[in-house]
C-alpha positions as CSV (number, residue, x, y, z in Angstrom):
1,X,0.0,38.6,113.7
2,X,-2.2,36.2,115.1
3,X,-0.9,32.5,114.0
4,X,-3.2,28.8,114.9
5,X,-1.2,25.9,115.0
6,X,-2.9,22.1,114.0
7,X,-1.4,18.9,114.4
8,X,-2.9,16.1,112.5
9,X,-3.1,12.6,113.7
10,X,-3.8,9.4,112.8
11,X,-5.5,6.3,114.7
12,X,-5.8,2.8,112.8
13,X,-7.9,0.3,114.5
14,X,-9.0,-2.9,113.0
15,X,-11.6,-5.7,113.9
16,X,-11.7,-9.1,113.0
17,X,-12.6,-12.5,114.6
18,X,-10.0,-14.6,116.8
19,X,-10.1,-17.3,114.0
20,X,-11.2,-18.3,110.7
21,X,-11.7,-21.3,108.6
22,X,-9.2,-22.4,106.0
23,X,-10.2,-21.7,102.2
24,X,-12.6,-18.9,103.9
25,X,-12.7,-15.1,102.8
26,X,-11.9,-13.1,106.0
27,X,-12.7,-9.0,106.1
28,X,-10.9,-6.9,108.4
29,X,-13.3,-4.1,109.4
30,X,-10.1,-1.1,109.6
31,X,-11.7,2.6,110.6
32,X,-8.6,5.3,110.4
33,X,-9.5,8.4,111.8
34,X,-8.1,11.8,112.7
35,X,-8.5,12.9,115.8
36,X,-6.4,15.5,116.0
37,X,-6.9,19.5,115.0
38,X,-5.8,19.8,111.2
39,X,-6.4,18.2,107.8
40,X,-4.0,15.0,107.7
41,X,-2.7,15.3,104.0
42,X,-1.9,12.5,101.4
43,X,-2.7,9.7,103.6
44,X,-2.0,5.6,102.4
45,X,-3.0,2.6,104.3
46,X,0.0,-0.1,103.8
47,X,-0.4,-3.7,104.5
48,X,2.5,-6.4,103.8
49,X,0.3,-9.7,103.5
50,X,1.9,-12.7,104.9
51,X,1.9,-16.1,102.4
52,X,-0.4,-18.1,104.2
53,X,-3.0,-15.3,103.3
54,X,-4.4,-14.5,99.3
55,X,-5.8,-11.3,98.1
56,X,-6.5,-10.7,94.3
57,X,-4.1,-7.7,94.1
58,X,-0.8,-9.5,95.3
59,X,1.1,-9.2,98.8
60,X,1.8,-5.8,98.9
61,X,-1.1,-3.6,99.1
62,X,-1.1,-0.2,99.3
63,X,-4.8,1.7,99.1
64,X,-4.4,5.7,98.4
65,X,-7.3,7.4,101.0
66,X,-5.7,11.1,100.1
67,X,-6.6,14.0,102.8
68,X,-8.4,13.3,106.1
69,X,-9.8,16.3,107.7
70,X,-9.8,16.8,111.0
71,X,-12.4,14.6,113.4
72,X,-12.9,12.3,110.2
73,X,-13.0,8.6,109.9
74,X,-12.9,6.0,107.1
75,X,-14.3,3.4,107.2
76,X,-11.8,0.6,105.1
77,X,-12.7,-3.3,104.8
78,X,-10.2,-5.8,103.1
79,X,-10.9,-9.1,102.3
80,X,-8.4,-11.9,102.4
81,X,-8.4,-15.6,101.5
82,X,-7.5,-17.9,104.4
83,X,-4.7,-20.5,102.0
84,X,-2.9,-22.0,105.0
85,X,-3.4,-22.6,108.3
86,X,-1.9,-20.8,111.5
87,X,-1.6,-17.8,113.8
88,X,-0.8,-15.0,112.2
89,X,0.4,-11.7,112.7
90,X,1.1,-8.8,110.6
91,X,1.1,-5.0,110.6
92,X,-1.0,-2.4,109.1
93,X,0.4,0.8,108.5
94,X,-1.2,4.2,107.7
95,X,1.0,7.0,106.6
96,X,0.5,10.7,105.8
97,X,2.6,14.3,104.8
98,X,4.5,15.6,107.2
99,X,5.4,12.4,109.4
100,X,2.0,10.9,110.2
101,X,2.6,7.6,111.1
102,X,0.2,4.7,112.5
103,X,0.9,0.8,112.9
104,X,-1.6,-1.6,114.4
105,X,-0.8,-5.1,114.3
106,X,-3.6,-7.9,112.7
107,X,-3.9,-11.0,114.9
108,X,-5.9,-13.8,114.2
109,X,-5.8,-18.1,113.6
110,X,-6.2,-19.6,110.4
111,X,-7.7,-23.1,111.8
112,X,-7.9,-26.2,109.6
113,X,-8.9,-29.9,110.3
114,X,-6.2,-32.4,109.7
115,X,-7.3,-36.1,109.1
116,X,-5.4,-39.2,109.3
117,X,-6.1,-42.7,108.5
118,X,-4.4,-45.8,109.3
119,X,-5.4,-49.5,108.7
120,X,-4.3,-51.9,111.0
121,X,-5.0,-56.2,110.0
122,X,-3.0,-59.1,108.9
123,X,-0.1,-58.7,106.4
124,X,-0.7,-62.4,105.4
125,X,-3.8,-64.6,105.4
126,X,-4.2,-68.0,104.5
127,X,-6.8,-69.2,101.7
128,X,-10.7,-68.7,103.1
129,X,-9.8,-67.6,106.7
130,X,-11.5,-64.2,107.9
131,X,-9.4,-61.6,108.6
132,X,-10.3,-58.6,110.6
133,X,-8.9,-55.0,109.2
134,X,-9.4,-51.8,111.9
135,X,-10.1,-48.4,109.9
136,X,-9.4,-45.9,112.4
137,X,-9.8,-42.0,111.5
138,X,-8.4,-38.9,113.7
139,X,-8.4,-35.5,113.4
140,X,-5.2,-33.8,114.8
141,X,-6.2,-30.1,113.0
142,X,-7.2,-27.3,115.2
143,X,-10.7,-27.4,113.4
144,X,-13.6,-29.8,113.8
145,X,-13.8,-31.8,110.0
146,X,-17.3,-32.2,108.5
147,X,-19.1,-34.4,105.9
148,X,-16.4,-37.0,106.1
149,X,-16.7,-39.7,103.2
150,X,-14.6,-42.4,104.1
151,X,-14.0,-45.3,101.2
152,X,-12.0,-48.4,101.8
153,X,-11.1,-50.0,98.3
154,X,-10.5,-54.1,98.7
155,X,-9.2,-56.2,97.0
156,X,-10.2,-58.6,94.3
157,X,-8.9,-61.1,96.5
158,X,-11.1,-60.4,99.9
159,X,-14.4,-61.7,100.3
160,X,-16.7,-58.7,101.8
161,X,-18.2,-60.2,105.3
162,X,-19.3,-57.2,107.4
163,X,-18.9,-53.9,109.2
164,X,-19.6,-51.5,111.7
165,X,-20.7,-47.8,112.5
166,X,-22.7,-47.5,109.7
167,X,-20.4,-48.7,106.9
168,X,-21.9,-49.6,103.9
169,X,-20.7,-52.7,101.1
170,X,-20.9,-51.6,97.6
171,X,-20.4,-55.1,95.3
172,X,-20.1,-53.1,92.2
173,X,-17.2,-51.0,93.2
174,X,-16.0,-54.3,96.1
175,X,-15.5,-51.0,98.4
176,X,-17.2,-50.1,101.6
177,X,-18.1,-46.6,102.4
178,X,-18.4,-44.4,106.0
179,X,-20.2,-40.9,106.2
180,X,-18.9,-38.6,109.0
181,X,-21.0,-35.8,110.1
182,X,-18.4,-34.4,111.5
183,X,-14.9,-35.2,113.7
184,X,-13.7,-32.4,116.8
185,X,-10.2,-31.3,116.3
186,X,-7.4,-33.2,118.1
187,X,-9.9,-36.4,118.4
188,X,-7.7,-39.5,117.4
């Protein structure tokens, strides 16, 4: 009796960039191979996506790839909505008959810009005497904001006189309006 022993295996790898834009679709790249010497049966790919993450089919996904023969590879891609910002870190898991197990863990950044706008001028001003308000803008996100529209509403009361960087009076609306290209994370 002559008898040949195989032993499957599996190997999950996954690519992605080191960061990603928030409200961007994001595919992991996720070959899953079988390097071993026999057919690796009934094989699932399990991911537990984390909140700050969407995908259409919820946050438990589960994706059937059934047998894997030996020296094969799939080739998998999921795509995932970027909702929320930070670094995240979750595992993917492919299992098969007979005990196959493989974990790799996903690492990446969500980044997002994070603007903040303060007015600084007089709390009280006395009938026809200029006052002088400071519009300051900052960024304190971990990405760079673009096409920034910046609209200060005044009141009925103020008399429009002038401004700077490119600000632009608007009688109609008695609002003055800034355009942004674009404002580097962490710039206050």
């Amino acid at each position: 009796v002559r008898t040949i022993s195989t032993r499957p295996q599996l190997v999950l790898q996954q690519t992605t960039p080191e960061q990603t834009l928030i409200g961007q679709d994001i595919t992991l790249a996720i070959p899953i191979s079988n390097p071993g010497s026999g057919d690796a049966p009934s094989v699932v790919l399990e991911a537990d996506i984390p909140a700050e993450l969407r995908h259409a089919s919820g946050s438990e996904l589960e994706y059937p790839i059934g047998t894997l023969q030996a020296g094969a590879t799939r080739q998998l891609k999921l795509t995932l909505h970027a909702a929320s910002a930070g670094r995240l870190l979750f595992p993917l898991v492919a299992r098969g008959d007979g005990q196959l197990l493989s974990k790799h863990d996903i690492n990446f950044e969500v980044i997002a810009p994070e603007l903040q706008v303060t007015i600084k001028g007089p709390r009280i001003r006395y009938l026809d005497r200029r006052a002088t308000h400071i519009v300051e803008v900052g960024n304190r996100g971990t990405a760079t904001a673009r096409d920034i529209s910046l609209v200060m509403q005044l009141p009925r009361g103020l008399k429009f006189i002038s401004t700077d960087h490119h600000g632009r009076y608007e009688s109609q609306q008695h609002a003055v309006y800034w355009q942004l290209e674009k404002l580097p994370a962490n710039v206050q």
